[in-house]
C-alpha positions in Angstrom: 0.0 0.0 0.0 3.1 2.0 0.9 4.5 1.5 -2.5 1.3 2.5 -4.3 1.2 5.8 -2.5 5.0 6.7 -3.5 4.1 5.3 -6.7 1.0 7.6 -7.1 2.9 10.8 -5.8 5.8 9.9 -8.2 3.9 10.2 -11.2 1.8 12.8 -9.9 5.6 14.9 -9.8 6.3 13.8 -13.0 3.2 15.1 -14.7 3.3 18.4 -16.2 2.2 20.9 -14.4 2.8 24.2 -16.1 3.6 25.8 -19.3 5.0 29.3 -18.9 5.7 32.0 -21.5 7.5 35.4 -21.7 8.7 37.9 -23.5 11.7 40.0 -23.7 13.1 43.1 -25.7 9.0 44.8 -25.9 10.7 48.2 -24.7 13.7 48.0 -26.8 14.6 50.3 -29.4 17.0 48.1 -31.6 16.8 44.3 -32.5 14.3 41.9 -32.1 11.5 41.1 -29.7 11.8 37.4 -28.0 9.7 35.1 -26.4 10.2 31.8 -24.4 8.2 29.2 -23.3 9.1 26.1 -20.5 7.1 23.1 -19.6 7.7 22.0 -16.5 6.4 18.7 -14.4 5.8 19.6 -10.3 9.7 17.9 -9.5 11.7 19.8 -11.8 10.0 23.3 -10.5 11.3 22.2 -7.1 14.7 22.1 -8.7 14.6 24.7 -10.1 13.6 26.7 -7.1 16.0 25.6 -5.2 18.9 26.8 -8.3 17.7 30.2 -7.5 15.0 30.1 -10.5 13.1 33.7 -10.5 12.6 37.1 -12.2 15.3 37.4 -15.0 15.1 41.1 -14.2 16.2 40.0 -10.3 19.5 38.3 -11.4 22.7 38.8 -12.8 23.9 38.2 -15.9 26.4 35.8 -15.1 23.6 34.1 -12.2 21.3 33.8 -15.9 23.8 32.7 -17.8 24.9 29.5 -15.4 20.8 28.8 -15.0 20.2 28.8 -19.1 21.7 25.1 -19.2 20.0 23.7 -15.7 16.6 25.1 -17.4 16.7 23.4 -20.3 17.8 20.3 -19.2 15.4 20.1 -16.5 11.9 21.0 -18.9 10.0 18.7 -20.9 10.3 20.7 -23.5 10.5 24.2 -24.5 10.7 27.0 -27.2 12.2 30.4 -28.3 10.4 32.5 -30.7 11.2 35.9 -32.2 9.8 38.9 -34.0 11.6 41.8 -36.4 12.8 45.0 -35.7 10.7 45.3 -39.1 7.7 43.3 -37.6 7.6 45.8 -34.9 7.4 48.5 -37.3 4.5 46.9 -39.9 2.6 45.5 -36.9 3.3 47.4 -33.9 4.7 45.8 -31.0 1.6 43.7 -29.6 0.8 42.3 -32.6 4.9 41.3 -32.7 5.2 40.1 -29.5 2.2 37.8 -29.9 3.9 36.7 -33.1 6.7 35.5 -31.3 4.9 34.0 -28.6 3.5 31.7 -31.2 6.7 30.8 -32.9 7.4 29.8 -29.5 5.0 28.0 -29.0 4.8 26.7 -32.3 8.4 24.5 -31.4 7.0 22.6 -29.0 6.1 19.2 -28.9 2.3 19.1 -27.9 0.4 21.9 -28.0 -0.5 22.6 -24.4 -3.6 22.2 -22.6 -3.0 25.6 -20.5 -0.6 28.2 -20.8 0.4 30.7 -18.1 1.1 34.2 -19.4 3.5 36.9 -17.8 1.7 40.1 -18.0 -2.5 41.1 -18.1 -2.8 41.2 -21.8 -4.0 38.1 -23.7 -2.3 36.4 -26.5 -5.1 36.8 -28.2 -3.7 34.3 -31.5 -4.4 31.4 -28.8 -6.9 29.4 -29.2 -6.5 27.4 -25.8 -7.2 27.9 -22.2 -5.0 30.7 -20.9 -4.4 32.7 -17.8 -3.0 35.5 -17.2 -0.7 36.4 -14.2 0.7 40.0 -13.5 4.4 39.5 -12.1 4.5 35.9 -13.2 7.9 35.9 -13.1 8.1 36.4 -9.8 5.0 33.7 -8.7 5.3 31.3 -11.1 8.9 29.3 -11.7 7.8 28.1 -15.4 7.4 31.8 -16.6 10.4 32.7 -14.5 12.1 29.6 -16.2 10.4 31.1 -19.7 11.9 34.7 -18.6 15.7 33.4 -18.4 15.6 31.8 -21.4 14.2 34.7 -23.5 16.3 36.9 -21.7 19.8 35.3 -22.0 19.0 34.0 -25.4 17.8 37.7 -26.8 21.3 38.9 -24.7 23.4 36.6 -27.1 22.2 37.9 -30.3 22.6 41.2 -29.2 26.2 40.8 -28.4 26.7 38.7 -31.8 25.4 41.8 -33.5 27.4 43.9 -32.0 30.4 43.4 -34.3 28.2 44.9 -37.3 26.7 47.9 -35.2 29.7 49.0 -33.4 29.1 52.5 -32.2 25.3 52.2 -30.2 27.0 50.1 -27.1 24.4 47.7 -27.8 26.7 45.2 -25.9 25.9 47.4 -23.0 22.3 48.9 -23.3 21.2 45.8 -25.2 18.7 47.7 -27.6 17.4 49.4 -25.0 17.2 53.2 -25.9 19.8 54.9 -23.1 21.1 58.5 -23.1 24.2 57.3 -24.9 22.7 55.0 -27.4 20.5 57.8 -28.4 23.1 60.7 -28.7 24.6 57.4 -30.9 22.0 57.8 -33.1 21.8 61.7 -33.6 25.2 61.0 -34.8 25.6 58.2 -36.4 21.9 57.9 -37.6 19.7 54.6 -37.7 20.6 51.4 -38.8 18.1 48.2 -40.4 17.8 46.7 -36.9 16.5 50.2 -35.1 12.3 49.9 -34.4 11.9 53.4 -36.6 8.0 53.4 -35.2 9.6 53.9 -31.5 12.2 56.3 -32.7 9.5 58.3 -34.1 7.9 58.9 -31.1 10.9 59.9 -29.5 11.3 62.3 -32.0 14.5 61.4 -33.0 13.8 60.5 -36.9 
């Protein structure tokens, strides 16, 4: 009877129990928008936990970096989807983000039966049950999982790209519009990866 019980609570640790996504780079004014998604059975969340899994925005980059392989080795599976800088600009940036939630989601396995959302807006593309969570980064350790993974993988193309965009310390700011990657830009002017719809509103083309 003692078996079946540890036996029953086994399996019920190995079933899945959540599927988190996020998104990374909406605020950005250069590169790319990402998203990632995790599944994650009951057990592996424990593990995670205990690595230090939370808010990508809480940790370091190195603390990221050295949790990117734990995460993936510990989900079931998981994706990484991406939208233009010139996505951004055709469909504006909800539109785009939702696109790349979907790519995301679109590498998976199985399509899942719920998803878990970081933030209040819907992804309204998905057909399935959904919910959404405000700080879900910080409450649930699949969309924490989901942030890291966005974060650190949208970190690594930015770098990458910094070789052929020298000059808007993109390896610092990471597309995000600073005081100095701005005043980069009065000088130097745009370049195909800049979101022209966001430096528009800035005023700045």
């Amino acid at each position: 009877m003692q078996e079946k019980k540890e036996e029953d609570l086994q399996q019920a640790l190995n079933k899945v129990s959540e599927v988190g996504i996020d998104e990374v780079g909406k605020g950005a004014i250069f590169g790319p928008v990402f998203s990632a998604v995790v599944v994650l059975t009951e057990k592996h969340k424990f593990f995670l936990k205990q690595f230090g899994v939370t808010d990508s925005k809480k940790l370091t980059p190195k603390k990221r970096k050295l949790l990117l392989p734990k995460i993936l080795l510990l989900s079931s599976d998981y994706g990484i989807g991406q939208s233009s800088a010139r996505e951004i600009d055709k469909l504006g940036i909800r539109v785009a983000t939702e696109l790349s939630m979907m790519r995301a989601i679109k590498k998976l396995k199985e399509k899942p039966s719920e998803l878990i959302i970081d933030g209040p807006l819907l992804l309204r593309p998905w057909k399935g049950i959904q919910r959404n969570i405000v700080s879900g980064d910080s409450k649930f350790i699949s969309i924490a999982s989901a942030s890291i993974v966005a974060k650190v993988s949208r970190d690594q193309l930015i770098e990458r790209l910094e070789k052929k965009y020298s000059g808007y310390f993109i390896f610092k700011n990471k597309g995000y519009g600073t005081t100095e990657h701005l005043s980069s830009i009065k000088k130097k002017g745009i370049t195909q990866l800049h979101r022209k719809s966001f430096l528009k509103k800035s005023n700045l083309i």
